[in-house]
N, C-alpha and C positions, 0 to 999 in steps of 0.2 A: 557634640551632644551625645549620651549616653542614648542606650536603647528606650529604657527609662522612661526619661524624661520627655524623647520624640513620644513615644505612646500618651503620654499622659499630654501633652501640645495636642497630638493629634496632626494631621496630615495639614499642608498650605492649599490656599484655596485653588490658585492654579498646577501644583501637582495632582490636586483632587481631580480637577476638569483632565488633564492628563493622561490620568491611570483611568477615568472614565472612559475616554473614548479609546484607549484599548482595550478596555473590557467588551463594547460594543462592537469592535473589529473583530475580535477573537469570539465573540457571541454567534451561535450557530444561527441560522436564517429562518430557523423554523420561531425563534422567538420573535422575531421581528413580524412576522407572519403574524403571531398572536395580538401585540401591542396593536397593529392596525386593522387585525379583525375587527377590536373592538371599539375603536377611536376611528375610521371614516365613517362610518356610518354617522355617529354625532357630529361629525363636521361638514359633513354633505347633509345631513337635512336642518342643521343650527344655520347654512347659508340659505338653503329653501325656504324654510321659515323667516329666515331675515329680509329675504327680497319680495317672498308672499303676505307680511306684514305690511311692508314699505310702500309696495304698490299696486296690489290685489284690491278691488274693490268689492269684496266679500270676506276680507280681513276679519271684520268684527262675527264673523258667521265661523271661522274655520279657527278662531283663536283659539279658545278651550280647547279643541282637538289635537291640535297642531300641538301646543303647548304639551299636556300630557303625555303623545307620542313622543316627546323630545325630553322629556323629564324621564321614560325608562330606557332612552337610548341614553342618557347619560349614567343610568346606574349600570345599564348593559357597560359602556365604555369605563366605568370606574372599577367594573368586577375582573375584566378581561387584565387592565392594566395590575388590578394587583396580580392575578397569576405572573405577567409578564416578571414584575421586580420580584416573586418567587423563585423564577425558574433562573431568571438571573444571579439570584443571590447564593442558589443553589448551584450553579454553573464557576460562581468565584469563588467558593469554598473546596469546587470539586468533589461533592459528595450527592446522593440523590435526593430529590425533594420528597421521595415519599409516593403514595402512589393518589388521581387526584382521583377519588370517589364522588359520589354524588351528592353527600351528605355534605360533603369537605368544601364543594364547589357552591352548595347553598348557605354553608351555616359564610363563607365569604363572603356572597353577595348581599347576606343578610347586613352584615357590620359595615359593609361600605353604605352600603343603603340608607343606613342609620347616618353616620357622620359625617359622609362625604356632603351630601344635601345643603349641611351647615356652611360650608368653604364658602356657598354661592355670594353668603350674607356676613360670614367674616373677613375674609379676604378684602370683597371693597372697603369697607369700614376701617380695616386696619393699614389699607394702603392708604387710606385720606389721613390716619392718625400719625403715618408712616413709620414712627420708632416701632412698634409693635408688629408687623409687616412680615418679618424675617422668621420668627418665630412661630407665627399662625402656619406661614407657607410650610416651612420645614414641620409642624407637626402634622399637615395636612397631607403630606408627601412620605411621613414615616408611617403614618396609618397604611397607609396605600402598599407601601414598600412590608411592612410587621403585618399586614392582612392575611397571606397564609400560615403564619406558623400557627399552632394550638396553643391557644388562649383558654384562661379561665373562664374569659368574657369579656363584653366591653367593657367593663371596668379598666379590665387585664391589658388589655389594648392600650387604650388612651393612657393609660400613665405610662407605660413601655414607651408609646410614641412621643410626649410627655420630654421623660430623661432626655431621648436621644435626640429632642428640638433645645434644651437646656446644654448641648454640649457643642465648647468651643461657637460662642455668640459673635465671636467679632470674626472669625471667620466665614461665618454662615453669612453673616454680612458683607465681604467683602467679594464670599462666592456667588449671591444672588446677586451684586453690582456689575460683576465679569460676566453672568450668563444674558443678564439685561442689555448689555452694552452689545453682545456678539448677537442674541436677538435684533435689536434696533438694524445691525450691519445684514442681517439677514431678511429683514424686511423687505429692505431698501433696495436690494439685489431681487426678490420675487420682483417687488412692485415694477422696477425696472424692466425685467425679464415680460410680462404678462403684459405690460404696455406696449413692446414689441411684436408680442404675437399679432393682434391685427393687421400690422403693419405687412409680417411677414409672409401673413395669407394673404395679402392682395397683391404683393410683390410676386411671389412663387406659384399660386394657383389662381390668382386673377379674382381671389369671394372679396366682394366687396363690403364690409361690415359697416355700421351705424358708426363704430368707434373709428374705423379707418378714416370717413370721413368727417372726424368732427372728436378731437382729442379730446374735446371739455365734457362729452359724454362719459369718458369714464373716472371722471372726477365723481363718483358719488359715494353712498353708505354699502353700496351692495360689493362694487370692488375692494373698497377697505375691511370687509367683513371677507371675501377670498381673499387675500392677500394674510390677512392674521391669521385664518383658517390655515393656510400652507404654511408660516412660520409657528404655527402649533405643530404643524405634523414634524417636522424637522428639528425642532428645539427639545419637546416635552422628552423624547428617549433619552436624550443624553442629560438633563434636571433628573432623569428617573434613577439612572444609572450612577450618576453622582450622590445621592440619598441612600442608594443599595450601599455604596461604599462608606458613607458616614455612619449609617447604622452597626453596618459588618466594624470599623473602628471602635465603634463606639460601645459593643457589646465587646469585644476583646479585652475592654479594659477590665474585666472580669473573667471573662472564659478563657481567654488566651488564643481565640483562635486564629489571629492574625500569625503568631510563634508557632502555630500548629499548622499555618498554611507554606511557609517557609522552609521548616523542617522535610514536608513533604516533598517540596522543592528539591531541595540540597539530597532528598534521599536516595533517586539515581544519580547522582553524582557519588556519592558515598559509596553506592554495593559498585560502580565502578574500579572507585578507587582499590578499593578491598580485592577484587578479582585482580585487579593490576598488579597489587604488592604482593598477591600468593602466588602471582604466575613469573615474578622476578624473582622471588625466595626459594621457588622450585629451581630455573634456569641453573641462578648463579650459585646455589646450592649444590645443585649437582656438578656444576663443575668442580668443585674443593672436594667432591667424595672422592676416597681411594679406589681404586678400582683393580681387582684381580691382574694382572700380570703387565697392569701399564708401567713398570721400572724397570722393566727387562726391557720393552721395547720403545720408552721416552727418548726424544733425539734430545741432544746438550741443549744447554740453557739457551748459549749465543744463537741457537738455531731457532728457539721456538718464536721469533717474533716473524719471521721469515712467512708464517701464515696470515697472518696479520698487513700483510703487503697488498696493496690494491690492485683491481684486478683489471682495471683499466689506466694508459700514461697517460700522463699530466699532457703531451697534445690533445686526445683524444677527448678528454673530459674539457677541456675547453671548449673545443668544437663544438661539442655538445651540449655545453652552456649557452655558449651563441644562438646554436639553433635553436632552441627551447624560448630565448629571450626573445628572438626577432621572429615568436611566432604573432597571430595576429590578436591571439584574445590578449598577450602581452603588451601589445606597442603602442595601445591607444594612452597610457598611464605616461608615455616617454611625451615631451616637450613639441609642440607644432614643429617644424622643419620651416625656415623661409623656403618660399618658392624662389628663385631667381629665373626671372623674364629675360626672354633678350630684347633689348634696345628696339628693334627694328618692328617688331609683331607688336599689335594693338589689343585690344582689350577684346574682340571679338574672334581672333586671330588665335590667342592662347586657351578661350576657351571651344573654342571649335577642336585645338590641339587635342587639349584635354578629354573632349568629348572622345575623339578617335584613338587616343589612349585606352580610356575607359573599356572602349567595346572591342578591340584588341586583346586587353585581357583576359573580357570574357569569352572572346573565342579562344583564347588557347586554353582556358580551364575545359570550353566545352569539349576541343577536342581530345585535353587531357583524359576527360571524363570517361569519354566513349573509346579511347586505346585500353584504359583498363577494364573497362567491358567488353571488350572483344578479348585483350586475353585472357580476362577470365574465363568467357564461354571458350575459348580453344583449348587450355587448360582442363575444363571440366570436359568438355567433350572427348580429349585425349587418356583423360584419367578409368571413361567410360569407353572407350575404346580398346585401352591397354588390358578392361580386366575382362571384355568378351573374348580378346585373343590370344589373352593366356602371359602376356610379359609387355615387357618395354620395347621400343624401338621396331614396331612395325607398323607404324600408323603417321609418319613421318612424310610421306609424299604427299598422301591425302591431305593432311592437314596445314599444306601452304597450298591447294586451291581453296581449301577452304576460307583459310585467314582471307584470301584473295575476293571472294565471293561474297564476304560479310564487308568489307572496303567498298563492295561497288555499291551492296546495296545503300550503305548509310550515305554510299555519294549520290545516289537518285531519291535517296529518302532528302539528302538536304536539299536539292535542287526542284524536289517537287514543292518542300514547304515553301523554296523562294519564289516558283511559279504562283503560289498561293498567295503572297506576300502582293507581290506584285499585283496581279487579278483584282486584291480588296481595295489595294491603292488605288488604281487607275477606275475603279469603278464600274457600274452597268452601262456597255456601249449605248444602250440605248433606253434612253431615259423616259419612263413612262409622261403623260402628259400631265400635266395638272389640272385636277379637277377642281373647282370655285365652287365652294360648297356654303351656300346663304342658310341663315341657322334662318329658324323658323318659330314663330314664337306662337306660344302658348297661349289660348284661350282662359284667364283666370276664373277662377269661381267667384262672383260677385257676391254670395252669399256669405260666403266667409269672412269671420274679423279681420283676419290676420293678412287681408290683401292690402297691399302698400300701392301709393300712386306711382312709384320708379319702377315697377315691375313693366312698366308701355309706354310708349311714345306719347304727346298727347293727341295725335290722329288717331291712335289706333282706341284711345278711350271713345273719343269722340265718334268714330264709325260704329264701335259696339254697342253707344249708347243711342245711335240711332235705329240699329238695327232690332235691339232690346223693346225701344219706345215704338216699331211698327211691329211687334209680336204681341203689344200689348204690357208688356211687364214695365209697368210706368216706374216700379220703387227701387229695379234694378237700374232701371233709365236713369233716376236722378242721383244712383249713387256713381255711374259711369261716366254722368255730367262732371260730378265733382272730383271723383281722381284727376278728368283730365285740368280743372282747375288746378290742383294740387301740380300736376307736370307742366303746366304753362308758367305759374310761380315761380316752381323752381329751378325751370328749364332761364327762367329772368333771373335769376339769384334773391328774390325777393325772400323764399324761404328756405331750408335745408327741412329734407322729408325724411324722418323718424318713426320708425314703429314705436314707441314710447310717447311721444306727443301725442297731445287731443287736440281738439278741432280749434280750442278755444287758446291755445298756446301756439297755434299757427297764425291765426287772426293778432293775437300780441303781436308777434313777430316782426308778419308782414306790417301793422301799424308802427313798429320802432324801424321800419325800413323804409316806405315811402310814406314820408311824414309832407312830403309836396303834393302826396296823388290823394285829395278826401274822398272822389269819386271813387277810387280802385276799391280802397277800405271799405267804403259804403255796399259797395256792390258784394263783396267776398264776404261783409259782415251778415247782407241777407241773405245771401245763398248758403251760411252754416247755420243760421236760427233755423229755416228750412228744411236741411239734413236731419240739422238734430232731431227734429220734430220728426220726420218721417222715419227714418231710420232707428232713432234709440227710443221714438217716443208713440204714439197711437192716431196721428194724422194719416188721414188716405193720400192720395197721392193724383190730382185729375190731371188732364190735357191741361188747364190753365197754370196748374201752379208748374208744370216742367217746364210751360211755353216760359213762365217769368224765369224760372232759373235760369234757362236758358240765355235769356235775354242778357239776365246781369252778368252770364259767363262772357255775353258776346262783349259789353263791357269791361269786364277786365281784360280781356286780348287786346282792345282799342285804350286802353289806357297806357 
């Protein structure tokens, strides 16, 4: 295929993905910096929002808010990104973007502001229509990518992004099906990954989470809303990167700058070349000049090749080929070596060998090491000796006690590290005792929401709730009655205790679990009408009605 006619095709959709993520390898890290300035923050508060929707019961009070704040972090995130596919586009060209002014940076935010907004309501539309799909996204993405250059206007814009979503259609199609596919694989890998982590905090640090025990907990809207969230962060750079380079193709078909980014290429190679052929043109140039009185003293013809004769024999350079080949960055390239075992040694036997081989080695390198640092220091020390006393050869006696003195030391130096050696091995003679150290637990604050009934034992509710009820605090009393409810439950397996549960989803529960006990049910079922009422609602709280909760707790213990 001519050059041509590749221009005019236009690039395949998996060269495209490709040459993308080497452009984002070779992208310096400050852009990277940029793209997620502006995109976590909409993705950490699009999941805040999504889970303070879902299960905030002040939802309908914080919607308009929530909502609006999250409408200018997305143009916050839509302005930031088009710098990013600037700076990028700017960075594939190798030329500078310009400088970003203030003007430059608003009249941006202005035009994304304007047309981005619309995606929210084309996109899905066009993805239920699906032929049309490829198109909206690639023009929504060329906006994004065309947003910093100088535009007329939006006019100027939209039909620039326009062109460059009308070129090369069935590839654009085939390139949104590869990037969807490698998304899906990348899902699937978070989702995996994030469903481990509870696991591996109760493993390694002993926290015990809601999810660790009880997997169908994170079966809901809020982990599939983190889980896209991180396959947004991860996918959208390289979609960005891939459109940078559609566009940059796609405008070449006119400007030429793809021919212009090549050329630049090939262009140290070129002033290479060029120094190379003037400095051989020189060389062998000047050997063919004549030269003032070299035929008076030219040796005969037969003699002149005689310089030309090597200057090392064909033993010698052998040798020296060997050495150079059987060095070690060489010999990994050559073929495994069988081992041959002898018959009689076992499989623990050859590797115990091996081991004592191994460290053999490294002791003769070590002491190789240390000869050539001793004579190097005898060396220097005689070199500085020779020139205090004025010549050679008077410093000759001293310097074999010395060699002698530097031998003993590195032998007491090695025999003290082995004393050392030894000392860590064998350990502290005498082993301090061990101290039984009983944790001690925590007084909770009953007044708080967020106190869960697995935070105590149920004695230990059950004591504070008596102690509460002769201080007088009757409301803190019946809510200490009912955690320890809640840890007798659970302590039976009748319920799993959830900070996301209410009271009235525990009662489910425990009713689809002992569907033999109506007494239990009855009892658990009046002691939460009575919670609720006192705790979420405006009943007082007297000696009678704690004595009845009471009662029905002593009830469920006897069921």
């Amino acid at each position: 295929m001519n050059p041509k006619s590749r221009r005019e095709d236009g690039r395949g959709a998996l060269e495209l993905i490709e040459e993308a993520v080497h452009l984002l390898r070779l992208a310096p890290a400050g852009l990277f910096s940029i793209y997620y300035l502006g995109t976590i923050p909409f993705v950490m508060a699009l999941l805040y929002f999504w889970a303070d929707m879902s299960r905030s019961a002040l939802a309908q009070e914080r919607c308009a808010g929530a909502a609006a704040g999250l409408a200018l972090l997305f143009l916050w995130m839509k302005g930031w990104q088009a710098v990013f596919a600037d700076l990028l586009r700017s960075h594939l060209r190798g030329s500078s973007t310009g400088r970003w002014t203030f003007s430059r940076l608003l009249r941006l935010w202005v035009l994304q502001a304007i047309v981005q907004p619309a995606g929210l309501f084309l996109l899905p539309a066009a993805f239920v229509l699906t032929l049309p799909f490829a198109w909206t996204y690639a023009f929504f993405q060329n906006v994004t990518v065309l947003g910093g250059e100088e535009h007329d206007g939006l006019r100027s814009l939209c039909r620039k992004a326009i062109q460059q979503a009308s070129l090369w259609p069935g590839r654009n199609h085939l390139l949104l099906a590869v990037l969807v596919l490698f998304g899906l694989f990348v899902f699937v890998n978070l989702a995996m990954a994030l469903a481990q982590v509870p696991q591996l905090l109760k493993m390694f640090f002993g926290v015990e989470t809601a999810f660790s025990r009880s997997f169908g907990s994170m079966l809901n809207t809020t982990f599939l809303a983190a889980t896209l969230g991180l396959t947004y962060l991860c996918l959208d750079p390289l979609a960005k990167a891939v459109y940078v380079l559609r566009c940059f193709y796609g405008e070449s078909l006119r400007s030429g700058e793809d021919l212009k980014k090549e050329l630049k290429a090939c262009w140290p190679a070129a002033k290479a070349a060029r120094a190379v052929a003037v400095l051989c043109l020189l060389l062998f140039g000047a050997s063919s000049w004549p030269v003032a009185g070299a035929a008076s003293n030219s040796p005969p013809a037969a003699a002149q090749p005689a310089a030309f004769r090597p200057s090392l024999a064909p033993p010698e350079l052998d040798r020296a080929i060997d050495e150079v080949i059987g060095q070690r960055e060489y010999s990994w390239r050559l073929p495994r070596p069988k081992m041959v075992r002898e018959p009689s040694k076992g499989v623990f036997a050859n590797f115990v060998d091996s081991v004592l081989e191994t460290m053999k080695r490294w002791l003769k390198a070590v002491v190789r090491q240390a000869q050539k640092v001793v004579e190097w220091l005898i060396e220097f020390l005689d070199k500085r000796f020779q020139a205090n006393r004025g010549g050679p050869g008077t410093g000759l006696g001293w310097l074999t006690s010395l060699q002698i003195l530097v031998y003993v030391l590195l032998a007491v130096l090695a025999c003290t590290v082995a004393i050392l050696f030894w000392r860590i091995w064998q350990g502290p003679r005498q082993r301090p005792s061990d101290l039984v150290s009983q944790p001690m637990q925590s007084v909770p604050d009953l007044s708080d929401d967020n106190v869960a009934a697995d935070q105590l034992p149920e004695e230990s509710w059950m004591r504070l709730a008596q102690e509460l009820a002769e201080r007088g605090e009757l409301r803190l009393a019946l809510r200490a009655f009912y955690l320890a409810s809640l840890a007798h439950l659970a302590h039976r397996e009748f319920i799993r205790i959830a900070k996301f549960k209410s009271n009235r989803e525990y009662e489910t529960e425990l009713r689809r679990r002992t569907r033999a006990q109506p007494d239990l049910q009855s009892a658990f079922a009046q002691n939460v009408t009575v919670f609720d009422r006192v705790w979420y609602g405006m009943d007082n709280v007297s000696d009678d009605v704690l004595r009845h909760f009471r009662a029905n707790l002593e009830r469920i213990n006897a069921c």
